[in-house]
ChimeraX commands (.cxc) that place a marker at each C-alpha (Angstrom):
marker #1 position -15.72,-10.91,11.97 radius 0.5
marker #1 position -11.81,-10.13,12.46 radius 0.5
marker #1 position -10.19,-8.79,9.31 radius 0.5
marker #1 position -7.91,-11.98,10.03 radius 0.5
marker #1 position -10.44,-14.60,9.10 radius 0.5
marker #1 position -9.17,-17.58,8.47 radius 0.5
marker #1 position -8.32,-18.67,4.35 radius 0.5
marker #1 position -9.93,-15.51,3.88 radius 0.5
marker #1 position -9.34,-14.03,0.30 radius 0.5
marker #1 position -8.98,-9.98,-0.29 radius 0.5
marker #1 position -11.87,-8.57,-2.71 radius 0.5
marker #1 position -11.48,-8.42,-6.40 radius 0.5
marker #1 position -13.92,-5.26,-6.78 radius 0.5
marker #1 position -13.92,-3.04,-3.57 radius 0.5
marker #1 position -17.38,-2.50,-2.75 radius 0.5
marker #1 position -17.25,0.75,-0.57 radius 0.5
marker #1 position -18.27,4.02,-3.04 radius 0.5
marker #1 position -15.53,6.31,-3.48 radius 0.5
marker #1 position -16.18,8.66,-0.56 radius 0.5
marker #1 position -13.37,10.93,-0.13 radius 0.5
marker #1 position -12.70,12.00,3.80 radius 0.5
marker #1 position -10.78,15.16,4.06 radius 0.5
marker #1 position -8.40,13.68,6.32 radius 0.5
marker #1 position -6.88,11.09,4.27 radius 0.5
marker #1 position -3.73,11.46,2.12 radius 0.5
marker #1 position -3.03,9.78,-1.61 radius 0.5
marker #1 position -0.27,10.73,-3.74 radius 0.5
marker #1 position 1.50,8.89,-6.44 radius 0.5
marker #1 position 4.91,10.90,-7.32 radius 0.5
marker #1 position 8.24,10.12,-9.12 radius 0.5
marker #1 position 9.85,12.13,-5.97 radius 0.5
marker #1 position 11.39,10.27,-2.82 radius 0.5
marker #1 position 9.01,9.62,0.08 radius 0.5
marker #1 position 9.40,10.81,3.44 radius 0.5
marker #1 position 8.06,8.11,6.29 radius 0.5
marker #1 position 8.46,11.26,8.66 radius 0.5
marker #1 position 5.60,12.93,6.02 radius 0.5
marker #1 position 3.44,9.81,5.88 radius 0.5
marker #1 position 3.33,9.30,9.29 radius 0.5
marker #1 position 2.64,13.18,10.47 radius 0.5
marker #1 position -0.69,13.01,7.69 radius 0.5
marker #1 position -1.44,9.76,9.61 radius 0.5
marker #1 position -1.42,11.32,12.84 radius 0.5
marker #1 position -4.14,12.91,14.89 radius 0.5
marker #1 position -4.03,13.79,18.55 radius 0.5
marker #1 position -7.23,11.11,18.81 radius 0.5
marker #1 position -4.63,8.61,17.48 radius 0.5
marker #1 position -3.63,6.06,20.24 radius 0.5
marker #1 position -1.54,4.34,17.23 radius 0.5
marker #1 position -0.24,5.04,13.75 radius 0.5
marker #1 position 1.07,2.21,11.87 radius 0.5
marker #1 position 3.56,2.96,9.03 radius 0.5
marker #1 position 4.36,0.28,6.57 radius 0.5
marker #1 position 7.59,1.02,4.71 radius 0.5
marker #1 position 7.95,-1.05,1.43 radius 0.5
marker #1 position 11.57,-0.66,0.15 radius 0.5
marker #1 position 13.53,-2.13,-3.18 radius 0.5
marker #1 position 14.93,-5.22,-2.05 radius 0.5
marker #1 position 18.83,-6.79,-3.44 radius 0.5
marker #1 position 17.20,-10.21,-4.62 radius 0.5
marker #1 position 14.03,-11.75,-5.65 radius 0.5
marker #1 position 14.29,-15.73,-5.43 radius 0.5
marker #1 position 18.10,-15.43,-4.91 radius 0.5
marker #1 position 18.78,-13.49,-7.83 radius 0.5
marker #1 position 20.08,-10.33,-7.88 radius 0.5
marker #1 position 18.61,-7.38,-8.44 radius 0.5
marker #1 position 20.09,-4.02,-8.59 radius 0.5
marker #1 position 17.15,-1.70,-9.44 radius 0.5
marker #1 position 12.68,-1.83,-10.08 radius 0.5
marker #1 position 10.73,0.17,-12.07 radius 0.5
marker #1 position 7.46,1.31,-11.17 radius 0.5
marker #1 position 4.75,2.34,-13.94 radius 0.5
marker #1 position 1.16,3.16,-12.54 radius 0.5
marker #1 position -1.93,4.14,-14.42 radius 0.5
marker #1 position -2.16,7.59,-12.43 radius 0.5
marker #1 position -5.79,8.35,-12.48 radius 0.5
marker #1 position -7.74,4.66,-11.40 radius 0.5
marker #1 position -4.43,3.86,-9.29 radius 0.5
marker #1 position -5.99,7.14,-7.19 radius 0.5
marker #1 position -9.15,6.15,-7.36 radius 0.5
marker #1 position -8.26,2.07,-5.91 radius 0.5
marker #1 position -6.34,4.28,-3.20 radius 0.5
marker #1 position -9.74,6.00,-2.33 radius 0.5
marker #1 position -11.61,3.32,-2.45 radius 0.5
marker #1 position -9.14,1.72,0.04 radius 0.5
marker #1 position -9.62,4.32,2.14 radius 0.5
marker #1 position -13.94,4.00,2.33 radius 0.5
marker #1 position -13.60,-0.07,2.90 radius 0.5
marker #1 position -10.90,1.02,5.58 radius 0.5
marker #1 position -13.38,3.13,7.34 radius 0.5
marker #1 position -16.17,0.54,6.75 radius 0.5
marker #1 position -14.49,-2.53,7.99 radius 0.5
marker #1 position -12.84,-0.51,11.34 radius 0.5
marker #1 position -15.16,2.85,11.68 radius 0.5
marker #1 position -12.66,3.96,14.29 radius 0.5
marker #1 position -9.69,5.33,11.94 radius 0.5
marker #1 position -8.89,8.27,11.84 radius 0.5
marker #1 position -6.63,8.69,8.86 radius 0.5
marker #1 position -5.08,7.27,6.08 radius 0.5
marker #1 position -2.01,8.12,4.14 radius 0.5
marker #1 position -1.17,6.05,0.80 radius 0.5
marker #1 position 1.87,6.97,-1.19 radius 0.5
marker #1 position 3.44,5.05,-4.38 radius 0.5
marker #1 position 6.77,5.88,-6.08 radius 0.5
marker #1 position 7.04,5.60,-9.77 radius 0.5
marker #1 position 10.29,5.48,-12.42 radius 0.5
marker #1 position 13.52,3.69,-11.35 radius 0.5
marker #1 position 14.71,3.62,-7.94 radius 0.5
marker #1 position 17.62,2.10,-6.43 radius 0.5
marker #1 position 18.50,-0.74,-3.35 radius 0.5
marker #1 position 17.02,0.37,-0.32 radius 0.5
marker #1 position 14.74,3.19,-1.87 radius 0.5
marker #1 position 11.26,3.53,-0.03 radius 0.5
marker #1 position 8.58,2.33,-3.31 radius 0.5
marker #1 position 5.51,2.30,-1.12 radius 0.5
marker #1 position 4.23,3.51,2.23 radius 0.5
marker #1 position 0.82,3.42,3.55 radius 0.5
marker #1 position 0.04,4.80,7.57 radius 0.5
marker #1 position -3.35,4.60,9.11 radius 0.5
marker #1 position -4.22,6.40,12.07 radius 0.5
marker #1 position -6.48,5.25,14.85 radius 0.5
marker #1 position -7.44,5.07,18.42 radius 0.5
marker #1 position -6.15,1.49,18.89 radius 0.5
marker #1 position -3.14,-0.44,17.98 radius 0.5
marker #1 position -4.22,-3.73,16.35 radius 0.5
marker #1 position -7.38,-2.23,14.37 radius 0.5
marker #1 position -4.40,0.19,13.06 radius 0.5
marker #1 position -2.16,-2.77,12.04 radius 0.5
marker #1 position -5.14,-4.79,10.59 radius 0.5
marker #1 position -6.38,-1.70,8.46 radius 0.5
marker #1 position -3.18,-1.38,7.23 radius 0.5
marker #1 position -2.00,-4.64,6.07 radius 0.5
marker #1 position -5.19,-4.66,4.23 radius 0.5
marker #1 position -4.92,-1.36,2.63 radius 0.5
marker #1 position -0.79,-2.61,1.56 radius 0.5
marker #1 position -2.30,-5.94,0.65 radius 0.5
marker #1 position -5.79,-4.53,-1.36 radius 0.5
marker #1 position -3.09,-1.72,-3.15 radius 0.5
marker #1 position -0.91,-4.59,-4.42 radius 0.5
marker #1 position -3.86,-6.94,-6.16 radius 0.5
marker #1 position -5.79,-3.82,-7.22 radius 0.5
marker #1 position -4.01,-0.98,-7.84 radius 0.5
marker #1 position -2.70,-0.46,-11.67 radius 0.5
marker #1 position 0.81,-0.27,-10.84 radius 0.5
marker #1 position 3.26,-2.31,-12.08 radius 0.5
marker #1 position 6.65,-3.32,-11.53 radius 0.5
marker #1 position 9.67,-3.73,-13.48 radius 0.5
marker #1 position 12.83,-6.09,-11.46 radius 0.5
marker #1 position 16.65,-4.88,-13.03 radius 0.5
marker #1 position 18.29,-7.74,-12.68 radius 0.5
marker #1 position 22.63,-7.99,-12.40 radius 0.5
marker #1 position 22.85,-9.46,-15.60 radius 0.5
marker #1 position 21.82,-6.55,-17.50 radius 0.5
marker #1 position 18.41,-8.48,-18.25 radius 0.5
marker #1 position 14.43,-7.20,-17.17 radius 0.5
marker #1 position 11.27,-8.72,-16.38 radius 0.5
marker #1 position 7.90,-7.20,-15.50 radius 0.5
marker #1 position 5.91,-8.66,-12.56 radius 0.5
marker #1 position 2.32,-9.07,-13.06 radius 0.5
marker #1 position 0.10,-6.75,-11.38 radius 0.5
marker #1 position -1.60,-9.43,-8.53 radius 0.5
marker #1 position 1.06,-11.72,-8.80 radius 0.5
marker #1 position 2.21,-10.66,-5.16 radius 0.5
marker #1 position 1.41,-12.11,-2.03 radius 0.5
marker #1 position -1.34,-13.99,-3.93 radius 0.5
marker #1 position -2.02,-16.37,-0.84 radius 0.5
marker #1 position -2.31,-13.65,1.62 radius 0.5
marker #1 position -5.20,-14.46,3.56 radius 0.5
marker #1 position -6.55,-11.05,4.58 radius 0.5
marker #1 position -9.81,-9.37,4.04 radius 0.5
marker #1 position -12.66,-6.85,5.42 radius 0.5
marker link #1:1,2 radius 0.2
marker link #1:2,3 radius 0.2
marker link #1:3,4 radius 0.2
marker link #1:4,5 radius 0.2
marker link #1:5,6 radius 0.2
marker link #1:6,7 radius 0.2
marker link #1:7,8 radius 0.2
marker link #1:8,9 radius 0.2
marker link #1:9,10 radius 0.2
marker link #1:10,11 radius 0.2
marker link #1:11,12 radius 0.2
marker link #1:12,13 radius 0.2
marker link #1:13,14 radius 0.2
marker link #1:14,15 radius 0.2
marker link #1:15,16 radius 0.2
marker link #1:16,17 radius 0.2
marker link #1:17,18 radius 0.2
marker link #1:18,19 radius 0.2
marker link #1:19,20 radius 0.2
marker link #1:20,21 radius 0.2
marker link #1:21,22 radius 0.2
marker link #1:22,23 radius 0.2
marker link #1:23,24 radius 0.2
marker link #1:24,25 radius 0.2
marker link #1:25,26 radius 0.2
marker link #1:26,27 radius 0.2
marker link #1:27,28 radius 0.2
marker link #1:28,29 radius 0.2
marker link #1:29,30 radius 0.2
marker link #1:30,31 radius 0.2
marker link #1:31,32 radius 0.2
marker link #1:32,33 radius 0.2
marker link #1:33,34 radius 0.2
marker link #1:34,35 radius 0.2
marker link #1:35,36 radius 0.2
marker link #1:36,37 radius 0.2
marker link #1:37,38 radius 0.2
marker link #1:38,39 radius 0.2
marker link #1:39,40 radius 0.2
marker link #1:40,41 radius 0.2
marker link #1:41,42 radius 0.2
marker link #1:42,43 radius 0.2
marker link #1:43,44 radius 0.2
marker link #1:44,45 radius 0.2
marker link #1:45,46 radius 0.2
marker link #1:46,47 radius 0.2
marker link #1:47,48 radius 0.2
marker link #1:48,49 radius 0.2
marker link #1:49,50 radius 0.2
marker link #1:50,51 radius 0.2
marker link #1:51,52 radius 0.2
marker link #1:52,53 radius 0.2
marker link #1:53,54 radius 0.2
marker link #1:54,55 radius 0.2
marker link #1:55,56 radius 0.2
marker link #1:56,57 radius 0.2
marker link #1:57,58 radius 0.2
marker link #1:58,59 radius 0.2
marker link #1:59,60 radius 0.2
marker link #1:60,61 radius 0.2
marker link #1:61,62 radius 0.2
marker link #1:62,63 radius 0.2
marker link #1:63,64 radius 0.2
marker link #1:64,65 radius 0.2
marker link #1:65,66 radius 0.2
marker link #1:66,67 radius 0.2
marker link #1:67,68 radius 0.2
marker link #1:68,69 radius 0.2
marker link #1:69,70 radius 0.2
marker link #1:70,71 radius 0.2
marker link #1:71,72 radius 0.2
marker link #1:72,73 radius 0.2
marker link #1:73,74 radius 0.2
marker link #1:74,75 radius 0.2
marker link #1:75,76 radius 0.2
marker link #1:76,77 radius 0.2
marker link #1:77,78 radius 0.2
marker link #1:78,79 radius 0.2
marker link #1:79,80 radius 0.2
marker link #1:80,81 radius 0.2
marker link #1:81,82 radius 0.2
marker link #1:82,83 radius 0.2
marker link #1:83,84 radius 0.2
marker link #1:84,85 radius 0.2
marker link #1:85,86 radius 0.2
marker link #1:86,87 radius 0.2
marker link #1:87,88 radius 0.2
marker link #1:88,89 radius 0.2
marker link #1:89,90 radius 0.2
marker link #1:90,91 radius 0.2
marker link #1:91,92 radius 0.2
marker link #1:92,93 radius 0.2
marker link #1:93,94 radius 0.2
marker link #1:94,95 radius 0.2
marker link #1:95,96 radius 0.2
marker link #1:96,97 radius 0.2
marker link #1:97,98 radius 0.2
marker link #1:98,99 radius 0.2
marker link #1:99,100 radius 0.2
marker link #1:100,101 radius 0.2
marker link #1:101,102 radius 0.2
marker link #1:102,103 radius 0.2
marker link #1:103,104 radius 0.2
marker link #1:104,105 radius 0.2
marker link #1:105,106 radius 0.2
marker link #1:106,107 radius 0.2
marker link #1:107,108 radius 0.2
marker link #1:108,109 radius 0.2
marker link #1:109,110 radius 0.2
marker link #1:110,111 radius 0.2
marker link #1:111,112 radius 0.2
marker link #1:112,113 radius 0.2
marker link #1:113,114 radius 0.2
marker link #1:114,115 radius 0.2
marker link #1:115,116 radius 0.2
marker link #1:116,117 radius 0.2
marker link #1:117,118 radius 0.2
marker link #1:118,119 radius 0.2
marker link #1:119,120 radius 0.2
marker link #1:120,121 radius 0.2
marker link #1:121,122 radius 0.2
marker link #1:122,123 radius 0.2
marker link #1:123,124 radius 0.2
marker link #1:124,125 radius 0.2
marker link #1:125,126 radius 0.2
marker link #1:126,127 radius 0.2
marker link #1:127,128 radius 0.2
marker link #1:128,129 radius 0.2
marker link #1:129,130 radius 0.2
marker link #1:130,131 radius 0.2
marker link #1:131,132 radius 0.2
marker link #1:132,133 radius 0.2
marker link #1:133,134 radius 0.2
marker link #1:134,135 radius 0.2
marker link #1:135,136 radius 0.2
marker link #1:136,137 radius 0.2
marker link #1:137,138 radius 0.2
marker link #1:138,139 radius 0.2
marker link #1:139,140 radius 0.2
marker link #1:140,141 radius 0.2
marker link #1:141,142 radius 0.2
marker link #1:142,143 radius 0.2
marker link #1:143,144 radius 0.2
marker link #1:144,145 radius 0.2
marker link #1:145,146 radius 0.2
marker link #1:146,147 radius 0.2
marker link #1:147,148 radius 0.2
marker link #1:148,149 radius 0.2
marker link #1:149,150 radius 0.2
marker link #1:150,151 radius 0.2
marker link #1:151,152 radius 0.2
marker link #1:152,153 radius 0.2
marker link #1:153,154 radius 0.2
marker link #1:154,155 radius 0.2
marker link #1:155,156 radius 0.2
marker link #1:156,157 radius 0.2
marker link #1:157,158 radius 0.2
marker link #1:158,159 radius 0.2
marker link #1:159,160 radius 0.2
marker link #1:160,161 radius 0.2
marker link #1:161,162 radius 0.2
marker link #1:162,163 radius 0.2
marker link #1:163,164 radius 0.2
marker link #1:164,165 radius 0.2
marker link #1:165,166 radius 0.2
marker link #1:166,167 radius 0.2
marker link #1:167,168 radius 0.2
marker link #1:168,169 radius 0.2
marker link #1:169,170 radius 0.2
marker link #1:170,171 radius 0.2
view
């Protein structure tokens, strides 16, 4: 079955075992990130596609303004979800080549890159379906959690699976 299935619902426990492939890239860093780096540890020269999703610190959530999100992960089982992301990837389309996951943490500004995952892979749409689900798995599973800055000097935390919580993509 497509990874598109209709009112399909993403996994709460990822059942593929952790099995690291040498050619995949996971990093969690307070530095910037680079989608010129993601994409060249997505890339392969068996690669007829890499698809690079960019998440980026919006101005507004629900028309109100924000002006800056803070991002606090649980380093070590954040990883390991990343991994694991990685091994249903390869399960669900056996094809890819690689896959690059990268997370910011601490405060970043408007228009700062938070998140970017690429996946490699011979063709274009198993590329953009293995990497939706590996942005959409990361956000309901990964411990990382994010803090929204608001204009008027005030702060709220958004709970970890609170995004996209209708998304209708699985393996």
């Amino acid at each position: 079955m497509n990874a598109f299935a209709t009112n399909a619902v993403l996994p709460i426990t990822l059942n593929s075992p952790i099995g690291d492939n040498p050619a995949d890239s996971f990093a969690i860093t307070f530095a910037p990130l680079s989608i010129e780096e993601v994409y060249g540890l997505a890339d392969d020269q068996a690669n007829g596609a890499v698809v690079v999703m960019s998440g980026t610190v919006r101005n507004q959530t629900d028309g109100k303004k924000v002006v800056a999100l803070e991002y606090q992960a649980y380093e070590p089982m954040a990883m390991q979800i990343f991994r694991k992301i990685a091994a249903e990837i390869r399960r669900c389309w056996p094809e890819v080549n690689r896959v690059a996951i990268q997370h910011r943490t601490g405060r970043l500004k408007i228009a700062e890159i938070s998140v970017l995952v690429a996946v490699g892979c011979p063709h274009r749409s198993e590329a953009f379906e293995a990497c939706r689900y590996a942005i959409d798995t990361l956000k309901h599973n990964a411990p990382i959690w994010k803090k929204e800055h608001w204009a008027d000097g005030s702060s709220s935390w958004v709970s970890i699976g609170a995004c996209e919580a209708d998304s209708d993509i699985s393996c």
